[in-house]
N, C-alpha and C positions, 0 to 999 in steps of 0.2 A: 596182179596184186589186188588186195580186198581193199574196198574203199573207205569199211567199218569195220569195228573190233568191238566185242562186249568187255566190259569191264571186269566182267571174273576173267576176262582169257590171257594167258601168262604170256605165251609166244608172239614172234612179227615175223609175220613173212617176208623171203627173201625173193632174190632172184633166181632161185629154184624151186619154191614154193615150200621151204623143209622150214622147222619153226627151228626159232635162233631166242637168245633170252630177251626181255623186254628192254631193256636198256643202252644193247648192245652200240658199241659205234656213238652214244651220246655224252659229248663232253659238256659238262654241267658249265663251264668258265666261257664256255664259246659263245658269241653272239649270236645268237637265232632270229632271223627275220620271222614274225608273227605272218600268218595265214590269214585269209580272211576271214576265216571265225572265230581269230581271237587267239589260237594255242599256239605256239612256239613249234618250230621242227630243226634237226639238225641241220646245221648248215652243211650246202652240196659241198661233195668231198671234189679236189680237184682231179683232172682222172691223170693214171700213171703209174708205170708197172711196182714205184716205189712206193708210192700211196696203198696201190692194192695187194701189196704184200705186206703193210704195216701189220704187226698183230694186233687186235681187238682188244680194249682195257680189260687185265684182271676182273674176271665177279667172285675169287675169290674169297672166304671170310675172314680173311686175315687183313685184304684192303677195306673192308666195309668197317672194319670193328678201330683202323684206323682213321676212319671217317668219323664217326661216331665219336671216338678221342677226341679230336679236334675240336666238337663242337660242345663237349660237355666243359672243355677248358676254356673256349671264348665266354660261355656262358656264364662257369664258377668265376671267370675274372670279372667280368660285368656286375655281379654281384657283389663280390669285395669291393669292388670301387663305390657303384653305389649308396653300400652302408658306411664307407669312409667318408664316402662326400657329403654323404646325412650328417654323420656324429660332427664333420669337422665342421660344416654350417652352424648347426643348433651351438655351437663351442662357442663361435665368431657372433652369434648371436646372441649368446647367455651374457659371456666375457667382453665383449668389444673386441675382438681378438685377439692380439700378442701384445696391445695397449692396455693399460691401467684405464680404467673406464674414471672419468673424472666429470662430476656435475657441474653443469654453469651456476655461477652466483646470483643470488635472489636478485631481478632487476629492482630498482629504486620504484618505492610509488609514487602515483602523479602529487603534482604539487597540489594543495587546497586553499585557490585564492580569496580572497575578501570578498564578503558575503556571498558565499557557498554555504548551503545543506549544514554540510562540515566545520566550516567555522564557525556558524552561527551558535551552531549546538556544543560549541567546543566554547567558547564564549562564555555563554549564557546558562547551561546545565549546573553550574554551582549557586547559581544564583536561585533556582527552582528547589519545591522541595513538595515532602509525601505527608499528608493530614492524615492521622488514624484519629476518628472521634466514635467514642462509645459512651451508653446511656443503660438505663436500668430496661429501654425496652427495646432497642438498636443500635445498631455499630454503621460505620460506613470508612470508606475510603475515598482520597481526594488529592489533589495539588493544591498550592500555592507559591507564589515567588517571593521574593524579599522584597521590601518596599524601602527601606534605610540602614545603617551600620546601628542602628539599636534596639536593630531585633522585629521590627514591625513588620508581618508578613499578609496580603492580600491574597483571599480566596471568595470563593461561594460562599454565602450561609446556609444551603442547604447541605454544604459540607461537614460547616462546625453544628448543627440545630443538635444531634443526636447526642451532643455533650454537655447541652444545656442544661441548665438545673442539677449542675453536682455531679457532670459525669466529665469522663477522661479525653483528656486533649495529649495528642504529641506530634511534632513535628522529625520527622530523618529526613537531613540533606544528601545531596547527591552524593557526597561521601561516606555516609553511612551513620554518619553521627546523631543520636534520637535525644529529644530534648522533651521535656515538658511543656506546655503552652495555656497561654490562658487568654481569652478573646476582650479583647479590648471592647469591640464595641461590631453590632450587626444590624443589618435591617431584609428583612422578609422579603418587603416592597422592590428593589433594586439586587437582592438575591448576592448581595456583597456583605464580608467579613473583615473585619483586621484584628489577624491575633497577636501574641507577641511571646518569643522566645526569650529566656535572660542568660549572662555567661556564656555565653559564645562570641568569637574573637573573627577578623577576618573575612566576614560576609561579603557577600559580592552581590550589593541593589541590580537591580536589571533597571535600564532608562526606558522612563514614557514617552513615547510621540504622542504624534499626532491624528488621533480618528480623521479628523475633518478634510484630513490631504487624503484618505485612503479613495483608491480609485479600484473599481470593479475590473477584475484581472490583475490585479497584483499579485504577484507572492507572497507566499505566508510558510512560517514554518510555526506547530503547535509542539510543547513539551509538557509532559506530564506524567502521570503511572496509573495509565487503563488498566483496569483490572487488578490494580494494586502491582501493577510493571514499572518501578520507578526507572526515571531516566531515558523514557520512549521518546522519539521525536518522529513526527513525521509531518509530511508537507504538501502544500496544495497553491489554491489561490483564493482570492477574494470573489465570490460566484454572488453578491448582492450585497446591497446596504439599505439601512432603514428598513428593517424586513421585521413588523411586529409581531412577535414574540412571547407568549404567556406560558406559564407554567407552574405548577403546583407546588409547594414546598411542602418543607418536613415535617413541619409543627402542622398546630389545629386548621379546620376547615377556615377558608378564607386568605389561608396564605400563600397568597400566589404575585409571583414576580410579572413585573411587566417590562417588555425589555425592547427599545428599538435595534434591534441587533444588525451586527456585521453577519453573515452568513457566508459561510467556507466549506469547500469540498475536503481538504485535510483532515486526512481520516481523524474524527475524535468518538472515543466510546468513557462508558462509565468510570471513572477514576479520572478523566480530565479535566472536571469538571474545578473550577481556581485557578486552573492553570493559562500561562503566555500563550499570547496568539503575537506572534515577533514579523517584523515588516522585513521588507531584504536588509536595512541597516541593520536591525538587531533590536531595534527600540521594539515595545509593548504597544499594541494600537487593539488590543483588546485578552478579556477574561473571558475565555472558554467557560462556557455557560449548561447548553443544553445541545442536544441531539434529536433529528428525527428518527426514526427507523423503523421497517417493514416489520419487525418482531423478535420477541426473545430466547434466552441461551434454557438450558432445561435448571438454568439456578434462578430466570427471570429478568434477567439483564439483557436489554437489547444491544447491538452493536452497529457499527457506522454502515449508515449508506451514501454516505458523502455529502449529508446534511448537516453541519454544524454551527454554529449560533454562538456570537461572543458576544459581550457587553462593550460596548467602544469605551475605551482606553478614556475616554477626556469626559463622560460620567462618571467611569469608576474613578476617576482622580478628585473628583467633585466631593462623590460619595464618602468615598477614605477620609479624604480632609476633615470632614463632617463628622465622621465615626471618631477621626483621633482628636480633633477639637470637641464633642459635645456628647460623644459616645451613642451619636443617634442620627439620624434625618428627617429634616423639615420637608415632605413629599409638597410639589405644587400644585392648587387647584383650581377650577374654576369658577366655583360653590354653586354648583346643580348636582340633583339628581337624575342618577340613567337609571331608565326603562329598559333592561331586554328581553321583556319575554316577546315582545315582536319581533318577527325577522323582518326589519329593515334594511336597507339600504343607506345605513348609515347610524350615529348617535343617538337614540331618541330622549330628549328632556321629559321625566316624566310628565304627568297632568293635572297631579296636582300642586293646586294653590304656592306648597312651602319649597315643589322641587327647585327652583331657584332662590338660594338663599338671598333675601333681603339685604341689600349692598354691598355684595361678593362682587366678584371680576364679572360674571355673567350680567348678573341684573345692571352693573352700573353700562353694561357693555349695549342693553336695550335685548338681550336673548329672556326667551318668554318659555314657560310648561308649554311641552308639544312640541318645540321646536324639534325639525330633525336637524345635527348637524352632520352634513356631506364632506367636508375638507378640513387642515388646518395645514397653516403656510400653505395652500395652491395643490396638499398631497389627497389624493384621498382618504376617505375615512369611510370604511365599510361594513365597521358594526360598534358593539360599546368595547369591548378592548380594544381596538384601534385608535380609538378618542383617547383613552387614559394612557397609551403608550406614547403616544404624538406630546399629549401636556407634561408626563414621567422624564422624556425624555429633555425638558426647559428645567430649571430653577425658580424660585419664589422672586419675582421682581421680572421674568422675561417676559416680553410680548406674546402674543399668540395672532394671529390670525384666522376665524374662524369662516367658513361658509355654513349658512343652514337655508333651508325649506320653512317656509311658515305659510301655509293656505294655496301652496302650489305655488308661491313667488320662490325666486332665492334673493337672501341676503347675505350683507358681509358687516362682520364687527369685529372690532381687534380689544383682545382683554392681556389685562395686566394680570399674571400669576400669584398666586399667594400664596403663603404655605400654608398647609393644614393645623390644627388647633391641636 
């Protein structure tokens, strides 16, 4: 017997050496022990005159084309199942399958306890409201909240200024209702308004607290309509206090607010300007005021970088008072003149002769032309709006405490405030 066969050669030799078909004698279902190189052989026949007279399987084509049968039909059934089993999945998948596909019910939303985000602004939103003021050479947009059931509403003045002298005031509440408005009374200096709506029914005042209890890291929730967005709220904390504050108004040169402000990261941009700065109870502890921010929108408008700047609540209640009792404000002084074209390190009294007025708070207080003042109550004071936001933020009759520099000594004098003439 040959050891190797080429692959094109058809026959296998026998025990006579005479070629016999290739397949002969191999039953395809038998078990065949593997060789060592891996290929299958028939398995040894047992020996026996009955064995060796068995006939050899058919190679005729009529057994082979029944082979063939066989496997074309296990095949075509493998296929119809297949595509049954695909269509009846994507079925079971589409439909739910022989069930009525049925959705679960909306779960309930969470509850919103007392002083939450949520309540507060649920609260307090009818009590806020949206300033349109226009003038023959500006328009602007603003907040304000109610301040009584008869109409009286606190904002900016930089809000109402564009409607001065003859131009249009109106106030929309949260509900949508627009009203006409006419300003009671304003002042530059302290950057507060009180206007007043008439005929309207059912107002909701918002209550003032207390600035003086507010503690850095508090909560705070602001509401207003940035961008002319009424009914915005959003929320932060208390990030500083006593943070002095100046800023320009809308009228002629010189009119600029001086403000010891609350300072809040709650986003505030343009349009919230009048508007509540609300504590976790819900009271008002101050009037969103001003903003800082890195730069503006391509209309000019800058927006929050999480610097915001209110007027504490218990001036603007001062103020108000003042505006609906006198229609004005007695600002307090200490009757000197400031020096800034130095950069000092603090206040500087000018030099001459008349900067301290002749028996004002200062002069009776022993402050002298030249003096620098450093502090007032124990705070620093690091240039001349610092000094006028430190005394803005007293009244006419309060105390002061001052520190100044006179010839490289320091001194201390405490002056009684006065109002201005």
């Amino acid at each position: 017997m040959r050891e190797s066969m080429d692959l094109g050669e058809r026959g296998r030799a026998g025990a006579d050496d005479g070629p016999v078909e290739p397949w002969a004698g191999y039953d395809p279902w038998e078990s065949t022990p593997a060789t060592p190189t891996g290929v299958r052989q028939p398995a040894p026949r047992p020996a026996g005159p009955a064995y060796e007279s068995a006939p050899e399987p058919s190679g005729e084509p009529g057994v082979r084309a029944r082979r063939r049968g066989v496997i074309v039909a296990v095949a075509l059934a493998a296929l119809v199942t297949g595509t049954l089993g695909g269509y009846l999945g994507a079925r079971y998948e589409r439909d739910g399958g022989a069930r009525t596909l049925v959705l679960p019910a909306p779960a309930p939303g969470p509850e919103r306890p007392a002083g939450s985000v949520a309540d507060l602004a649920a609260r307090s939103l009818p009590g806020v409201v949206t300033l349109r003021a226009s003038g023959a050479a500006e328009a602007g947009t603003g907040t304000g909240f109610v301040l009584d059931d008869r109409g009286h509403i606190l904002t900016n003045n930089h809000v109402v200024a564009p409607a001065a002298g003859g131009g249009a005031l109106s106030v929309t509440f949260s509900g949508g209702q627009t009203l006409r408005a006419e300003v009671v009374g304003r002042d530059a200096g302290y950057d507060l308004a009180v206007v007043r709506v008439r005929g309207v029914k059912n107002l909701t005042p918002l209550a003032l607290g207390d600035s003086e209890g507010v503690q850095v890291g508090d909560p705070v929730v602001a509401l207003g309509s940035p961008f002319d967005l009424p009914n915005t709220v959003t929320a932060g904390i208390i990030s500083a206090k006593e943070r002095p504050v100046t800023a320009a108004g809308e009228g002629e040169q010189g009119d600029i607010s001086y403000v010891d402000a609350l300072q809040t990261d709650a986003p505030l941009n343009p349009g919230n300007s009048g508007g509540p700065l609300l504590d976790a109870t819900g009271h008002v502890i101050g009037v969103n005021s001003a903003i800082r921010s890195a730069g503006g929108t391509d209309e000019g408008q800058a927006g929050s970088v999480g610097l915001g700047f209110a007027i504490p609540v218990n001036q603007a209640r001062w103020v108000a008072g003042e505006l609906l009792d006198h229609g004005r404000v007695a600002h307090p002084v200490i009757g000197v003149a400031l020096d800034s074209r130095e950069d000092r390190n603090g206040a500087l009294i000018g030099g001459d002769k008349d900067a301290v007025t002749p028996g004002g708070p200062a002069d009776r207080a022993g402050l002298a032309p030249g003096d620098l003042v450093t502090a007032a109550d124990d705070r620093p004071v690091t240039s001349t709006e610092d000094l006028i936001v430190r005394i803005r933020a007293h009244r006419p009759g309060d105390r002061l405490r001052l520190t100044y520099v006179r010839e490289g000594k320091e001194h201390h004098a405490t002056v009684t405030l006065e109002a201005a003439d």
